[in-house]
Each structure stands twice: as structure tokens, then as C-alpha cells.
N, CA, C and O atoms as CSV, one atom per row, in Angstrom:
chain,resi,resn,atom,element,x,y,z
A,1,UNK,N,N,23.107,-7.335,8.190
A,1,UNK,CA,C,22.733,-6.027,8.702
A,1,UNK,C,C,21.217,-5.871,8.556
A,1,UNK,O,O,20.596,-5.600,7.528
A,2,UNK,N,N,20.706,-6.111,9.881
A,2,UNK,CA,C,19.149,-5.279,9.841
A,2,UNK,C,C,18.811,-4.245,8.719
A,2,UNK,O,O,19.595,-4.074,7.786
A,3,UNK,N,N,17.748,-3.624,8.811
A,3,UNK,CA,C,17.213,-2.624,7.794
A,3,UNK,C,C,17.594,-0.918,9.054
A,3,UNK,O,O,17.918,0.264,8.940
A,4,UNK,N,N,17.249,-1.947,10.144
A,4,UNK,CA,C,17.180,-0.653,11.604
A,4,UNK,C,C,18.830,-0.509,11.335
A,4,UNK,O,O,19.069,0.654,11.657
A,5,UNK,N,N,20.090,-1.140,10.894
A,5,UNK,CA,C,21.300,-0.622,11.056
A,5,UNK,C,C,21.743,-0.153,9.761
A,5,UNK,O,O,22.941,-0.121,9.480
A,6,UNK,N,N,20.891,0.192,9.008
A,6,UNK,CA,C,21.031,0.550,7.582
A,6,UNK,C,C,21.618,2.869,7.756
A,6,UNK,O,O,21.458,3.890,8.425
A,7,UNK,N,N,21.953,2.574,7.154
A,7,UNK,CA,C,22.116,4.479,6.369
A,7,UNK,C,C,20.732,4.592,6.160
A,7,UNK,O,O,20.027,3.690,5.707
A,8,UNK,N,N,20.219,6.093,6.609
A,8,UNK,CA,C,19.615,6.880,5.652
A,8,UNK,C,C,19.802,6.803,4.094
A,8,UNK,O,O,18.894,6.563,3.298
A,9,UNK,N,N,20.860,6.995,3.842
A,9,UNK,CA,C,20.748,7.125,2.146
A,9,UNK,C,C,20.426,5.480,1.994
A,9,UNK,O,O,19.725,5.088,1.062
A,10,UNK,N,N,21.064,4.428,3.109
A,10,UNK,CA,C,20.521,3.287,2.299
A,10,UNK,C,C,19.492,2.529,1.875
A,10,UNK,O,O,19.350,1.684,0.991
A,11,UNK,N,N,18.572,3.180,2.979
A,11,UNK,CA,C,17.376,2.847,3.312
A,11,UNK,C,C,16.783,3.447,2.264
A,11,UNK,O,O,15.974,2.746,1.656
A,12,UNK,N,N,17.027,5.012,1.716
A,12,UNK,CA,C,16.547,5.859,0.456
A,12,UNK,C,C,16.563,5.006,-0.768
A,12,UNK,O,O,15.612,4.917,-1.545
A,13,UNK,N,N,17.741,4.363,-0.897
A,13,UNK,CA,C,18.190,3.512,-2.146
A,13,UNK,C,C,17.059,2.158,-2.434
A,13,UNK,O,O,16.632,1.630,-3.461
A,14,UNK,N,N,16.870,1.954,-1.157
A,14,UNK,CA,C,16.106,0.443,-0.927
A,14,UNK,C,C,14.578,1.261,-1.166
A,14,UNK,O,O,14.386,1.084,-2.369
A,15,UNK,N,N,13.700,1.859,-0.768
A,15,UNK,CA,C,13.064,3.069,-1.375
A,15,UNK,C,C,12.369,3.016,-2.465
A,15,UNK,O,O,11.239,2.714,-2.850
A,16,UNK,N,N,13.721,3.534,-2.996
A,16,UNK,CA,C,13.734,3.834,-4.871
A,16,UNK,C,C,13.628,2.617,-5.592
A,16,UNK,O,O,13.084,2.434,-6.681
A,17,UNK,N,N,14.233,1.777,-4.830
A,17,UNK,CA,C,14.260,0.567,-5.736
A,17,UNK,C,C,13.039,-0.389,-5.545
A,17,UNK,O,O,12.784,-1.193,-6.442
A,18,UNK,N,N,12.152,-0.328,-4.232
A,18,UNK,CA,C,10.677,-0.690,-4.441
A,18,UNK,C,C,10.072,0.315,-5.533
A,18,UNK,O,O,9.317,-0.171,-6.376
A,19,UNK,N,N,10.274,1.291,-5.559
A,19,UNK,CA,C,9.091,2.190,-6.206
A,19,UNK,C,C,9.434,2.027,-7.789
A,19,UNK,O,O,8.693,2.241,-8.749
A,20,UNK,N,N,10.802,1.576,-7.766
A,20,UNK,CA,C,10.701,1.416,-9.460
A,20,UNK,C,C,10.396,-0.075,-9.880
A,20,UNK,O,O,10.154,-0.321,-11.062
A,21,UNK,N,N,10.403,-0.931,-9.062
A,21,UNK,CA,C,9.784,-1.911,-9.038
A,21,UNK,C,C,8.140,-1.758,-9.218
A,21,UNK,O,O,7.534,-2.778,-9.548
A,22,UNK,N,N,7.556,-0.804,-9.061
A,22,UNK,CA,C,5.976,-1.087,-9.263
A,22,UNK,C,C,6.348,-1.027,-10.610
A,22,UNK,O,O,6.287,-2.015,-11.342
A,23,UNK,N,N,6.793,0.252,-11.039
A,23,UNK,CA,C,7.181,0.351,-12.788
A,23,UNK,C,C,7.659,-0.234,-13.701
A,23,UNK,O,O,7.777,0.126,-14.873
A,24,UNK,N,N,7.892,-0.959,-13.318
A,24,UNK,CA,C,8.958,-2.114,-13.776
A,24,UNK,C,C,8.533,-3.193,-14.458
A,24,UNK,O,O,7.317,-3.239,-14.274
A,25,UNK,N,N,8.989,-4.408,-15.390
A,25,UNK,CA,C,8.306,-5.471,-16.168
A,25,UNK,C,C,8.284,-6.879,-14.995
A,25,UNK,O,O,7.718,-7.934,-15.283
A,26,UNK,N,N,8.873,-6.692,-13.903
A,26,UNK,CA,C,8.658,-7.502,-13.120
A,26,UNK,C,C,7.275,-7.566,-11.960
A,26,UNK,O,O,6.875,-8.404,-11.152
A,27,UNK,N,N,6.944,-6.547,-12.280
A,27,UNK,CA,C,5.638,-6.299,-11.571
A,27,UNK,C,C,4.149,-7.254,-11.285
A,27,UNK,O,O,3.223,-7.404,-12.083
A,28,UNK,N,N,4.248,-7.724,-10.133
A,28,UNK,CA,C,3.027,-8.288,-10.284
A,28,UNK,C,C,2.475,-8.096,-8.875
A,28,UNK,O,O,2.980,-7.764,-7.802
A,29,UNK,N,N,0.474,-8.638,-9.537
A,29,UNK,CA,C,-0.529,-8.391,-8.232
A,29,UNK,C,C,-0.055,-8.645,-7.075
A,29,UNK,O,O,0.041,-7.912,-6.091
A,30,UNK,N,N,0.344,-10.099,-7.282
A,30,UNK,CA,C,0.558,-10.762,-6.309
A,30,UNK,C,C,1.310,-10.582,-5.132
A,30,UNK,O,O,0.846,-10.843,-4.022
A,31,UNK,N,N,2.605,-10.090,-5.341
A,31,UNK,CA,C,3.691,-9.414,-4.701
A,31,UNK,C,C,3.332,-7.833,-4.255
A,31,UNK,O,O,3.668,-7.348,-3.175
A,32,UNK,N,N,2.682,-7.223,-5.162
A,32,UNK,CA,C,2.031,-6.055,-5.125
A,32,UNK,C,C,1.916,-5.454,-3.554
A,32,UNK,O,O,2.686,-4.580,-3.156
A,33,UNK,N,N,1.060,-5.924,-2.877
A,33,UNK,CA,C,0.387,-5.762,-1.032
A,33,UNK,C,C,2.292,-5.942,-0.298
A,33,UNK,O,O,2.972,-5.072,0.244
A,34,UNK,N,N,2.511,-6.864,-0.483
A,34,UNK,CA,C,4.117,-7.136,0.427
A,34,UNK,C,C,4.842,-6.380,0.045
A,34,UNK,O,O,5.549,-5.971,0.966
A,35,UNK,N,N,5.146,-5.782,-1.220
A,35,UNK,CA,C,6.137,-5.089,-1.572
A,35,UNK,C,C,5.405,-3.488,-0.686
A,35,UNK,O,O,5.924,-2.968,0.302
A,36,UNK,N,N,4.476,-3.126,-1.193
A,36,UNK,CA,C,3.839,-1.616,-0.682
A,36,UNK,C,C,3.975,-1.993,0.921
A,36,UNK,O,O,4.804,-1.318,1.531
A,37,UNK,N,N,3.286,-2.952,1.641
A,37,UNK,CA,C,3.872,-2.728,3.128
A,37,UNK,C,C,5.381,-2.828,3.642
A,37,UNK,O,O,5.942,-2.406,4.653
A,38,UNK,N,N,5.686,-3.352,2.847
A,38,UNK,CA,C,7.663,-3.194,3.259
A,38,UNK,C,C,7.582,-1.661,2.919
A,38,UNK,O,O,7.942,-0.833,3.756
A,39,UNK,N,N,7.118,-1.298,1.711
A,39,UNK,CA,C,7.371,0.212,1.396
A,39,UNK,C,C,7.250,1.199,2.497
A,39,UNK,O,O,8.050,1.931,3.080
A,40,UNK,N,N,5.938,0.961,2.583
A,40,UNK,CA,C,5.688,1.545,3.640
A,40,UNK,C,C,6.145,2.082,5.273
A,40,UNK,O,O,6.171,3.156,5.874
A,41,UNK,N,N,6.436,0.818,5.531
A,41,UNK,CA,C,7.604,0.533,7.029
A,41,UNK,C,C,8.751,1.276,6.702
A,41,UNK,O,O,9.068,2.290,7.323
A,42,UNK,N,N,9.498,0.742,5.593
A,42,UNK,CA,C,10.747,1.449,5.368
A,42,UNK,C,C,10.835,3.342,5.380
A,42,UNK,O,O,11.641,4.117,5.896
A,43,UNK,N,N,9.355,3.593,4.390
A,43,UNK,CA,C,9.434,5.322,4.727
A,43,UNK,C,C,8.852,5.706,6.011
A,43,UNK,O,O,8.713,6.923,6.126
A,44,UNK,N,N,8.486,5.025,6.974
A,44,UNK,CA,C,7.944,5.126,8.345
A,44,UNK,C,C,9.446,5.685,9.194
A,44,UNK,O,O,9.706,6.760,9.735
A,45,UNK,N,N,10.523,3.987,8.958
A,45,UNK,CA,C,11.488,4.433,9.085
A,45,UNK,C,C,12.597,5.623,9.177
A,45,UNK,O,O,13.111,6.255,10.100
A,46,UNK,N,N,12.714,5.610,7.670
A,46,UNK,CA,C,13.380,6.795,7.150
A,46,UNK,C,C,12.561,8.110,8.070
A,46,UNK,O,O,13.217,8.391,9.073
A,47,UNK,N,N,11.585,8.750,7.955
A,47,UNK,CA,C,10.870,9.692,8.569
A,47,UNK,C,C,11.592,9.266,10.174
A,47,UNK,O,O,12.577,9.899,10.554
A,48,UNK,N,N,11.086,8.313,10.913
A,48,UNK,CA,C,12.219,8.167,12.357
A,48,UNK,C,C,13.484,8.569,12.093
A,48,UNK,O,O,13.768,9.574,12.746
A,49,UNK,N,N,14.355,8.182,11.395
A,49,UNK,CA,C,15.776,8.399,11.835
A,49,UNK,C,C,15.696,10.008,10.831
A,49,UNK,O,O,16.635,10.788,10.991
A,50,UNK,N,N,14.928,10.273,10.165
A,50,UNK,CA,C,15.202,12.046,10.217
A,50,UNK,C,C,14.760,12.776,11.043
A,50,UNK,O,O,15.109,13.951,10.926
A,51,UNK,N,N,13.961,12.476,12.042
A,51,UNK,CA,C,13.412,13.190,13.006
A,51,UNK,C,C,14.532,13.449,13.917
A,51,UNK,O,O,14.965,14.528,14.321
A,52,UNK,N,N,14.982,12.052,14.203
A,52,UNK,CA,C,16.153,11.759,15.141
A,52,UNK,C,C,17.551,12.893,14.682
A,52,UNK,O,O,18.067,13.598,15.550
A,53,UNK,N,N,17.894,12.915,13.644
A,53,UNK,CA,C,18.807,13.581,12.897
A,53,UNK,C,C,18.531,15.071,13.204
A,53,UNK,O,O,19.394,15.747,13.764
A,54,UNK,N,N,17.530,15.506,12.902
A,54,UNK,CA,C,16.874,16.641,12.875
A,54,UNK,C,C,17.385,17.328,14.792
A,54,UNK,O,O,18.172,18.191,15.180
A,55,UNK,N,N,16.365,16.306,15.553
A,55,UNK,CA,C,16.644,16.568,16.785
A,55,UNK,C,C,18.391,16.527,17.468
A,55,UNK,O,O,18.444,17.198,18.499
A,56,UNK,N,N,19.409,16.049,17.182
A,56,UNK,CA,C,20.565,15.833,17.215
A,56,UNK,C,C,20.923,17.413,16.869
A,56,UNK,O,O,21.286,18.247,17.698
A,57,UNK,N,N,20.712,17.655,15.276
A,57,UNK,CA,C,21.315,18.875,14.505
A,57,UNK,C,C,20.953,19.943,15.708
A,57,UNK,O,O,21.677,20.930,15.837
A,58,UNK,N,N,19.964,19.766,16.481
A,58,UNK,CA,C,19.160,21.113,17.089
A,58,UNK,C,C,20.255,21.315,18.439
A,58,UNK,O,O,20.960,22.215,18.895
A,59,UNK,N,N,19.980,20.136,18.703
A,59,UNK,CA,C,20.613,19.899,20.085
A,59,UNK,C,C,22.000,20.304,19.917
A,59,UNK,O,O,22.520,20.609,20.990
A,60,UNK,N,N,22.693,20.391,18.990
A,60,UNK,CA,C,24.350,21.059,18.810
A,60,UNK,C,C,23.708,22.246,18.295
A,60,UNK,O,O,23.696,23.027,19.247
A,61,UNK,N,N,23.155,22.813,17.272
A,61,UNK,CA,C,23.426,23.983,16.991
A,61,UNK,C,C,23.012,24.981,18.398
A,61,UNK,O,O,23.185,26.194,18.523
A,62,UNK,N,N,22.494,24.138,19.242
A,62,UNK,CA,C,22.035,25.390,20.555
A,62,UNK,C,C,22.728,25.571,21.552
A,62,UNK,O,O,22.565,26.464,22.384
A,63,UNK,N,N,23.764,24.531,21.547
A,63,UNK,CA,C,24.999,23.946,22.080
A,63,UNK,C,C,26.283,24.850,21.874
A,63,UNK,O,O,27.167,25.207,22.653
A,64,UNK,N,N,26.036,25.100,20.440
A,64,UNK,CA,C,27.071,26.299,19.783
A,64,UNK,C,C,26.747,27.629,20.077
A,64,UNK,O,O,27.529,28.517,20.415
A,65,UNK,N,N,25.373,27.707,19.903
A,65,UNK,CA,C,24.549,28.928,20.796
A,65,UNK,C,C,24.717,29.755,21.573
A,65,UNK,O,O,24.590,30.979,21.543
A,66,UNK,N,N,25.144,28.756,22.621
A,66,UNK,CA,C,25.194,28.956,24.521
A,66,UNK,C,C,26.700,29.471,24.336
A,66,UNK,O,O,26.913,30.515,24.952
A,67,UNK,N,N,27.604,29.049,23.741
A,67,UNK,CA,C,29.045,28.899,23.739
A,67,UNK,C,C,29.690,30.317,23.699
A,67,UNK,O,O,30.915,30.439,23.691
């Protein structure tokens, strides 16, 4: 499974688990840059498919609206 066919929450999980990785005793320079740009992409992500979510929620509640 891609990261693009992932859950929201899973993508959240994957997330959390870079960011506690900086904190972490496994931490190093080196990995440091790759890990923060995966980070990065992934909350790029997440922000897309809530937008998407967001726009969906709108599009029914106005749906219910009209009704």
C-alpha cells in the first residue's frame, strides 16, 4: 500500500512516529535531512486529503440544505 492509499489517521500515526524519532536515542545527523523531507511530504499530504475531506463534508451538508 502506497502512502497516497494510506488513512488519514494512518498517515497521522506515520507522523508521530517520525517526530518521535527526532527525540529518540536512534537519532542521527545523517538520516536527519531524509527523515524531515519524508516529514514534510507526508504533512503536505495529510493537509491534501483534509482539504479534500473538508470539501466533501461541505458538499453534503449543502446537499442536506437544499433538501
Amino acid at each position: 500500500m502506497s502512502e497516497k492509499d494510506k488513512t488519514i489517521e494512518e498517515k497521522m500515526n506515520m507522523l508521530r512516529e517520525t517526530a518521535a524519532w527526532f527525540e529518540g536515542d536512534d537519532f542521527s545527523l545523517t538520516m536527519a535531512s531524509e527523515k524531515f523531507e519524508a516529514a514534510a511530504k507526508l504533512a503536505s499530504e495529510i493537509e491534501h486529503d483534509l482539504e479534500k475531506m473538508e470539501n466533501q463534508i461541505t458538499l453534503l451538508k449543502r446537499s442536506f440544505e437544499e433538501a
